[in-house]
Structure formats: C-alpha cells, structure tokens
NUPA-36044 format. One record per residue (C-alpha): residue in three letters; residue number from 0; x negated, y negated, z negated. Coordinates in steps of 0.05 Angstrom, whole numbers. Last residue first. Layout:
BEGIN
{'ALA' NUM {X Y Z}} ...
//
This chain:
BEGIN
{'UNK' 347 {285 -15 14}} {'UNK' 346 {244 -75 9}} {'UNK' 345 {223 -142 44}} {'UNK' 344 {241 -112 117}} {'UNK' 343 {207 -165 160}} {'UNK' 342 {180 -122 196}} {'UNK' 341 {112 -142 176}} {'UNK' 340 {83 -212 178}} {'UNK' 339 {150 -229 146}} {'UNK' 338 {152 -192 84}} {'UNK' 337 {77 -203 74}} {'UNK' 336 {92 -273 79}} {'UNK' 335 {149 -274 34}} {'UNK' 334 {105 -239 -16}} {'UNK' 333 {53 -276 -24}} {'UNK' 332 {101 -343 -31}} {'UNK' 331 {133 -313 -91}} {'UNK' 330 {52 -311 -115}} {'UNK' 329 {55 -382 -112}} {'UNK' 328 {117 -398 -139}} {'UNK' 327 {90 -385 -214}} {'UNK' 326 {105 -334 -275}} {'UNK' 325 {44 -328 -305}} {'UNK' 324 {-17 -300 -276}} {'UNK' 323 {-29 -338 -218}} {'UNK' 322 {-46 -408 -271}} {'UNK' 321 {-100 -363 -292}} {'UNK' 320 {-135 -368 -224}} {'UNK' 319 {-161 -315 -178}} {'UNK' 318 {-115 -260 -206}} {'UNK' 317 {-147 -203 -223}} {'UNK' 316 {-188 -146 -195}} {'UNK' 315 {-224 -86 -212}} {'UNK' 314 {-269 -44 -161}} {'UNK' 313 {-276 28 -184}} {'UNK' 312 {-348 49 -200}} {'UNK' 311 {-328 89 -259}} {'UNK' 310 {-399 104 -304}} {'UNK' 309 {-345 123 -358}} {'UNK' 308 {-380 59 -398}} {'UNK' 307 {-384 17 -343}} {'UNK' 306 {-297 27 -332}} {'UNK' 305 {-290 14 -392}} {'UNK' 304 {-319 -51 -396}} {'UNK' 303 {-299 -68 -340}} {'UNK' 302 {-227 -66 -366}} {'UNK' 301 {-248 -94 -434}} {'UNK' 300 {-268 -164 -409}} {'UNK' 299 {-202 -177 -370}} {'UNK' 298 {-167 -153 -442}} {'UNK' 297 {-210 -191 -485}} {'UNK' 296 {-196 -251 -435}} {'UNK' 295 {-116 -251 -443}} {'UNK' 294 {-97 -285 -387}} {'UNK' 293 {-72 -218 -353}} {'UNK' 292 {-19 -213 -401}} {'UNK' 291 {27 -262 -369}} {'UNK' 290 {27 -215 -292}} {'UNK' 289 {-25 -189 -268}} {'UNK' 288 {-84 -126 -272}} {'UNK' 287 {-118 -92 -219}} {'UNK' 286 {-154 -25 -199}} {'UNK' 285 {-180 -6 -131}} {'UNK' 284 {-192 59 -88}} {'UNK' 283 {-149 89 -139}} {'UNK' 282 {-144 169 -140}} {'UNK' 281 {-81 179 -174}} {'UNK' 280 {-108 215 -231}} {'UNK' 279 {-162 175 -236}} {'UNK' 278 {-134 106 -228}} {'UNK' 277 {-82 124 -280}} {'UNK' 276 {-127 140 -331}} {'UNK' 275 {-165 70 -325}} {'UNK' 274 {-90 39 -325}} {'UNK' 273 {-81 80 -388}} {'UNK' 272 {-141 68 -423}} {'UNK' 271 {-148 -9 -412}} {'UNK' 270 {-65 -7 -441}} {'UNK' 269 {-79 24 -507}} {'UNK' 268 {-148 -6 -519}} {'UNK' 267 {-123 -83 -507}} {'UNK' 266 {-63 -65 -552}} {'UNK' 265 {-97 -37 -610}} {'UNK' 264 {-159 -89 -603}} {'UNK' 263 {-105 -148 -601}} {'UNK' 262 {-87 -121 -663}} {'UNK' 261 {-149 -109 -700}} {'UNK' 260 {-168 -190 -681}} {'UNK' 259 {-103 -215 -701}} {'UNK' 258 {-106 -182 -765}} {'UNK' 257 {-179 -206 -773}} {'UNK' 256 {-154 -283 -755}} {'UNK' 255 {-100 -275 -811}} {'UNK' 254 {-149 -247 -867}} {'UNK' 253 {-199 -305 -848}} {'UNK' 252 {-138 -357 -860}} {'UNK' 251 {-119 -315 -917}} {'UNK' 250 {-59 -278 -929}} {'UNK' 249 {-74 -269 -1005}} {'UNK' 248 {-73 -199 -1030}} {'UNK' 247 {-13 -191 -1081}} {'UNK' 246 {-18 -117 -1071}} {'UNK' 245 {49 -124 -1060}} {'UNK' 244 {50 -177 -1011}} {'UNK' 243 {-12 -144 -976}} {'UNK' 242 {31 -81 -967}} {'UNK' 241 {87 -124 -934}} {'UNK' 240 {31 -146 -892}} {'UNK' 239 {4 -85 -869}} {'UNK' 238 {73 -56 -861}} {'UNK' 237 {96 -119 -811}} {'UNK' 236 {30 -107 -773}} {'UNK' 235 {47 -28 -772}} {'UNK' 234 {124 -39 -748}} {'UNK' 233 {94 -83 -692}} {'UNK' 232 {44 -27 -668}} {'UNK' 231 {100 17 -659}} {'UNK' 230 {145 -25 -624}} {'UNK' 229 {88 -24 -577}} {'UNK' 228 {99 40 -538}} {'UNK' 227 {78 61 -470}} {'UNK' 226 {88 102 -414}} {'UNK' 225 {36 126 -374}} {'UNK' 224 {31 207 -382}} {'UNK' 223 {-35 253 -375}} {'UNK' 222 {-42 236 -451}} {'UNK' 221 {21 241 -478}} {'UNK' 220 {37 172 -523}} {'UNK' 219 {-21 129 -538}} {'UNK' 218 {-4 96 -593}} {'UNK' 217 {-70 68 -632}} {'UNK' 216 {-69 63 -702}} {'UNK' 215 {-68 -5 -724}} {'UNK' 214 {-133 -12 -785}} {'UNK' 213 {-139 -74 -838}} {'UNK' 212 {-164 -73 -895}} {'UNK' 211 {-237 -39 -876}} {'UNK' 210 {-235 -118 -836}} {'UNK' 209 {-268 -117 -771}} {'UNK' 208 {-269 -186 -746}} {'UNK' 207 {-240 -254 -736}} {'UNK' 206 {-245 -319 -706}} {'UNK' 205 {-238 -293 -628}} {'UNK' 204 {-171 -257 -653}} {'UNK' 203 {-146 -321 -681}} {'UNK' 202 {-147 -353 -612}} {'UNK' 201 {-123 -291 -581}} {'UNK' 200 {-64 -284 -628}} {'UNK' 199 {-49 -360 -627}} {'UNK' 198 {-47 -348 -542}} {'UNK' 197 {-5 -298 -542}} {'UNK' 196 {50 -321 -585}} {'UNK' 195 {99 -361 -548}} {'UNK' 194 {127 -386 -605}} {'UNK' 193 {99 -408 -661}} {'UNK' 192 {52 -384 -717}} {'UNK' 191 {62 -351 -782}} {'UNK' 190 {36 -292 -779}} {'UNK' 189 {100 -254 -772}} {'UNK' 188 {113 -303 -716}} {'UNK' 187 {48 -285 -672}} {'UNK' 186 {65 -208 -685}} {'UNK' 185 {135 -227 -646}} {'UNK' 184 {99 -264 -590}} {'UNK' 183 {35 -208 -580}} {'UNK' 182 {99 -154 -580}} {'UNK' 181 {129 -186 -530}} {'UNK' 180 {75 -189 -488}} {'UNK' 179 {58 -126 -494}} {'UNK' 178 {131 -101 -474}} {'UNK' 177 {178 -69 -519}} {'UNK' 176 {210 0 -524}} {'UNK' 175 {204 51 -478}} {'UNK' 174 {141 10 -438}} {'UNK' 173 {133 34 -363}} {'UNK' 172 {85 79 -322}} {'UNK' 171 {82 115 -249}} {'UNK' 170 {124 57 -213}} {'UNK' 169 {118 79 -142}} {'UNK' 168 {98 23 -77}} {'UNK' 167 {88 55 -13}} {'UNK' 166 {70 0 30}} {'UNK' 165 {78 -26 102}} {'UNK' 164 {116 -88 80}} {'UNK' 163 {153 -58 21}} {'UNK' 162 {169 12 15}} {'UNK' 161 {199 40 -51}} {'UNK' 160 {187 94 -106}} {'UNK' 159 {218 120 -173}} {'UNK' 158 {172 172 -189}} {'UNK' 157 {180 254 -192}} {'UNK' 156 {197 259 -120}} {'UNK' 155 {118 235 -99}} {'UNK' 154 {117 249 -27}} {'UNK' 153 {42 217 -15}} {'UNK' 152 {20 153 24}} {'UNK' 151 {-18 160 84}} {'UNK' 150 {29 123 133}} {'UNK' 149 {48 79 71}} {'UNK' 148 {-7 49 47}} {'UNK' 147 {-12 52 -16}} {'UNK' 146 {8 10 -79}} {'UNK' 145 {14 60 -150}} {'UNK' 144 {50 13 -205}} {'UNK' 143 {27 10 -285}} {'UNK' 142 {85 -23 -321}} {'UNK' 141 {96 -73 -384}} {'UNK' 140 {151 -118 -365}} {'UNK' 139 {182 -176 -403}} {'UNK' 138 {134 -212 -453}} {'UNK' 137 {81 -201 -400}} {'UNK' 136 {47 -133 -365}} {'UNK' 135 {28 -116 -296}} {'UNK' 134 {-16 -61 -286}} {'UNK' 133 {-42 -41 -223}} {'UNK' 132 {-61 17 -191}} {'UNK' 131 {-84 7 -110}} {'UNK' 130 {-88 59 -64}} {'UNK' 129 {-116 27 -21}} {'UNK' 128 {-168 -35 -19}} {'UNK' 127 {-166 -99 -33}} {'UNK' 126 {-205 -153 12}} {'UNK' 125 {-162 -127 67}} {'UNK' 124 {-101 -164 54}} {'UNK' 123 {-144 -233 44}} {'UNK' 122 {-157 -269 -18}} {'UNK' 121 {-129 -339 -47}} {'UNK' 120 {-73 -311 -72}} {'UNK' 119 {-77 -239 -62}} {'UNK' 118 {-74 -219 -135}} {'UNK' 117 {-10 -241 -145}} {'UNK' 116 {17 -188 -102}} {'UNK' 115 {41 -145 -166}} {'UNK' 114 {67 -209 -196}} {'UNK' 113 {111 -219 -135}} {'UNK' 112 {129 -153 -126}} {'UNK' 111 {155 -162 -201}} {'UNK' 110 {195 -222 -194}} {'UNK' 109 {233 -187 -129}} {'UNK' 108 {232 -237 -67}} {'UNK' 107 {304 -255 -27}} {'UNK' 106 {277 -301 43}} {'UNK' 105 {312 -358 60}} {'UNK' 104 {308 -371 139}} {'UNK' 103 {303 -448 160}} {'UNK' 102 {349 -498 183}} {'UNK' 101 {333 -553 143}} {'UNK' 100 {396 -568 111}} {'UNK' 99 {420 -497 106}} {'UNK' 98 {345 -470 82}} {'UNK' 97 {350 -527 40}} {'UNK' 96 {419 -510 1}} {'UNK' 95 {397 -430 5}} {'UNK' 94 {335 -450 -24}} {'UNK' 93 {375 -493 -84}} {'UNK' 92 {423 -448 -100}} {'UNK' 91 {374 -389 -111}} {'UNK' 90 {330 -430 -148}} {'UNK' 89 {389 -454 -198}} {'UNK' 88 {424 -376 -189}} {'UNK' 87 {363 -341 -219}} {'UNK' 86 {364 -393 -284}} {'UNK' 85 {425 -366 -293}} {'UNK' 84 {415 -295 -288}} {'UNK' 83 {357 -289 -330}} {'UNK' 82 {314 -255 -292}} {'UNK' 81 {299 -199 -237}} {'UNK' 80 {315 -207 -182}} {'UNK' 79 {331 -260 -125}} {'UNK' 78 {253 -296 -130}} {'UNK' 77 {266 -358 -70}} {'UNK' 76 {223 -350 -3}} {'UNK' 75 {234 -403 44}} {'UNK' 74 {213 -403 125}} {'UNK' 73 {171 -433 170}} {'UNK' 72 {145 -486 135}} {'UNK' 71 {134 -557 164}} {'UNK' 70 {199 -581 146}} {'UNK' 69 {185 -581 74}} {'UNK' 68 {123 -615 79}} {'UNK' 67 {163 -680 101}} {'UNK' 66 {216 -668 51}} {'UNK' 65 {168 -673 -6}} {'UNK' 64 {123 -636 -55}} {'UNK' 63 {130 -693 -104}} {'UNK' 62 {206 -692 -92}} {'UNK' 61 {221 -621 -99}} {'UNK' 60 {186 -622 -161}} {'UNK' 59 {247 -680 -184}} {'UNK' 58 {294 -641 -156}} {'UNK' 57 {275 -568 -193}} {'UNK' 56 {270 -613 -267}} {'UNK' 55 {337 -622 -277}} {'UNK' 54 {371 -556 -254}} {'UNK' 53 {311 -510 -284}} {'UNK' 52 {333 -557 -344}} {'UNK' 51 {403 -536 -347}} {'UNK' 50 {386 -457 -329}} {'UNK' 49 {332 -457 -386}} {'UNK' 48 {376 -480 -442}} {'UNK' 47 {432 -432 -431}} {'UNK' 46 {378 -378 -427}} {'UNK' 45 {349 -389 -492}} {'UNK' 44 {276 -380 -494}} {'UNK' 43 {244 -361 -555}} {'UNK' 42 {225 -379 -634}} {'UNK' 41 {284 -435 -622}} {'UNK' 40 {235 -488 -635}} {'UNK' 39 {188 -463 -580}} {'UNK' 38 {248 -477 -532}} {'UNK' 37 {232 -538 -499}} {'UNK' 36 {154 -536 -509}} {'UNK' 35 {152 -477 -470}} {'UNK' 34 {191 -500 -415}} {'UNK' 33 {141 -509 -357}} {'UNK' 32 {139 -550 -303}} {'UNK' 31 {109 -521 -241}} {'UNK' 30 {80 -553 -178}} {'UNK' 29 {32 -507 -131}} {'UNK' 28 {8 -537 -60}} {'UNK' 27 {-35 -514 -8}} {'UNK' 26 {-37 -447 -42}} {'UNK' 25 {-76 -401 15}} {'UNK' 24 {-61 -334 26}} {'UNK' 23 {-116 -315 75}} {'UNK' 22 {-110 -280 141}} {'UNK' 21 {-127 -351 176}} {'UNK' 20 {-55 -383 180}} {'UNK' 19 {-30 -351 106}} {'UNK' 18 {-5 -406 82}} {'UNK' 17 {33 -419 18}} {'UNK' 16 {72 -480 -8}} {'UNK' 15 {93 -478 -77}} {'UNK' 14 {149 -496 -127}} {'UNK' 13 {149 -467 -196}} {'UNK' 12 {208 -487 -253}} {'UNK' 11 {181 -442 -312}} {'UNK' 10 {232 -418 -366}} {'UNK' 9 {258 -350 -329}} {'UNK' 8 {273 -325 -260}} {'UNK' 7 {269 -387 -225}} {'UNK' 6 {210 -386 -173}} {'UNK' 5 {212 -424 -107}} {'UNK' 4 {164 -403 -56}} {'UNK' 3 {161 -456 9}} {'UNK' 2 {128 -422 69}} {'UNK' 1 {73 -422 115}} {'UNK' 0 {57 -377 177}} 
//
C-alpha cells in the first residue's frame, strides 16, 4: 500500500509518500519546510504565525510532490492530535480537501504514535522486536511508552493504555513539569543564544569540559518510577549564573561551552537511566529512542554506553535518519499503514 502523510501539528509543513509494498516502510518522497527561521526572533513559535504559513507553504509542497503521485496512493494520513490547534486544522483541511477531490480515504494519526513508529522508516515490522520501551522526548513531550504485542500483552490497570494496530501500547513515564527539549531551548537563551536551543547546547557542549565550577545535580525522582523533572535542572543553570554574576566571574566563551557540556550530561544521564530502568522492569526485548531529542549524539552515544557497561545485551534503536526524528510526514505515513494493514482500527 502507499500513502500521502501530511504533518501540521506545529512549525514544520511535511509532506511524504510512504510505501510499504515489500514489508518495508519505504519514504519515496519526504518534502518539509521548516519555520525555525520564521519565529527564532520571537524566542519561540507563535501559533498565529505558524497556521498562516503552514497555509502558504502546504500548496506549494503539494506541488513538487504532484497531482500525478497523488493519485497513485491508496489512501491519506493527516496528524489529528496533538498540536497547536491551528496549524492542526491547515493539514487537516487540506487531506480532507484531496481525499474529496481524489477520492481517497483520510486517515486521523496521533503526533506521538507517529514519533513512537518513527523508527520503522526504512525497516521492517519484524526487524524490532516485542516488548518494545521507547522514549520519545522534544520541546513538547518527554515520555517512556511500553509497545507489545497485544495477544501477549499484560493487564496493567495502573497505566494509561491503548491498542493500536495489534499493539498494546501504555505510557509508563512522563515529565511533571517541562520537557527535555524545552528545557535544552530555555537553557540555550540564558546563555545567550537563539532559539531553538538544542543544537547551540550540543555544539557548545562538544567544546567544553568538566569545570569544579560548575556541577547540576541530577533529578531522578523515585527510583523504580519514570517520571521526570527538568524544571529543576533549569532553576540550577539560572542559579549558577546568577552566582557567577556575583562572584563577578566572567561568563566566558570556555565557561559557556563547560555549562553546556555539565548540562547536557545532567539531562543525557537522567533520561539513559530511566529508559535503561524501564527496559528491565518491564522486560524489553528492544529499547528505542525518537522524537526531537533523538538528534542529540551524546545522548544516542550514551544509551549504548550504558547499556555495555551493565553488560545489558538489549538491542537499541533509532531513527534511521535524523531528518525521522523531528517532526516530519514520514513517520505519519508509518502509522497509516500499520493502521490499515491491520483492522484498520487506528486507536481505541
């Protein structure tokens, strides 16, 4: 089968054709424009903003992919939930317009299921094995999610839990305050650099090193729990630096790249621990890691890492391609076609 994905839910217009004809989900085609540069003088995306040019720039990607290809696919899948609702309604609007026009089923995809199935593209179902614990973190989301099949799946009444295309999916771990993400944007700013701020922090991070000045405690909640915190770890750049200010320390260009480098270390330890924890106690045939926050190399490095050191012989994956990580049609496309090569049901 092959269908269009259109994803909306933020600032990235994403149009892609997926395939799935020999068991693997192949991206035939994957157009995106993104909106960084739109709204990085704002210090962050302002929804108004986004839903006008999701509505200039969606035609115009429609274009290059064009009508021809369009009426090859069997079907559309458009991301319904969750997002900014405005920028939700421009790729809503527009599937249901084409799916009219062309005749052709729309199918409604969740953002997250989306970034949770990410790490299919280019792979096939059974080259990941169940159960799967994944973590998907960006500036929006930070959770760890259990995947099993669902005919062996456990009762598990103290999780929030639903079934999607043969699967068990239960959310076993969220963020109570903000997300990583986040958090990597806002530290960014108090540093001085722009918005988005995940890749500044990892740049600088690569420059710098262990400083006896600087030192984030690590917030790791309850142990046998997998929530997380990163408010936390904000409020202890912001004291570091209002402590430097009084100390009249200069912030340095070296003393900047060494903050970044013990905070990205905070974060990357917090959340390698608790998806590593989380495979244990849940028994993971597989571990994975998607959405924004998955570009970060420290925190692809540090995963294995661990996982060598507790002599853990769990596979890890990740999405194929960086591009899979952020927000992007192609993994909406995943999960259309898993909708429909099932029973079509795309969650209850």
């Amino acid at each position: 089968m092959k269908t269009l994905a259109i994803e909306t839910s933020c600032d990235d217009t994403s149009l892609a054709i997926i395939s799935n004809e020999n068991g693997t989900f192949e991206v035939e085609k994957l157009l995106a424009y993104s909106q960084i540069a739109d709204h990085q003088k704002f210090g962050g995306v302002v929804p108004e903003l986004a839903s006008r040019l999701h509505s200039e720039k969606i035609i115009a990607l429609l274009q290059t992919i064009g009508f021809e290809e369009i009426e090859k696919v069997d079907f559309i899948s458009v991301t319904t939930e969750p997002g900014l609702p405005g920028s939700l309604v421009v790729g809503k609007t527009v599937a249901y317009e084409l799916g009219a026009f062309f005749k052709k089923e729309v199918v409604a995809v969740h953002h997250i299921l989306g970034h949770i199935f990410s790490i299919l593209l280019e792979k096939k179902l059974e080259d990941i094995s169940f159960p799967l614990v994944i973590l998907t973190a960006s500036g929006g989301h930070n959770d760890i999610y259990l995947v099993e099949q669902k005919e062996k799946a456990e009762s598990r009444p103290e999780f929030s839990s639903f079934n999607f295309a043969g699967f068990q999916i239960t959310k076993v771990g969220q963020t109570l305050d903000d997300a990583a993400g986040e958090c990597f944007d806002k530290v960014s700013r108090m540093l001085g650099g722009p918005y988005p701020g995940g890749l500044r922090i990892s740049q600088k991070a690569a420059l710098g090193k262990a400083n006896p000045l600087v030192h984030f405690k690590r917030i790791f909640l309850a142990h046998d729990k997998f929530e997380f915190s990163f408010s936390g770890m904000k409020s202890q750049v912001s004291f570091l630096l209002e402590k430097l200010r009084k100390e009249q320390i200069e912030l340095t260009e070296g003393l900047i790249c060494d903050i970044a480098y013990e905070f990205q270390e905070a974060v990357v330890e917090v959340l390698a621990k608790k998806l590593i924890q989380a495979g244990e106690l849940f028994g993971a045939q597989a571990l994975a890691l998607a959405g924004g926050v998955s570009a970060n190399s420290r925190l692809c490095e540090a995963i294995p890492e661990l996982l060598e050191k507790k002599q853990i012989s769990t596979p890890f994956f990740i999405p194929t391609k960086k591009v899979y990580s952020t927000d992007n049609g192609a993994m909406i496309g995943v999960v259309g076609l898993l909708s429909k090569s099932t029973d079509g049901a795309l969650y209850q």
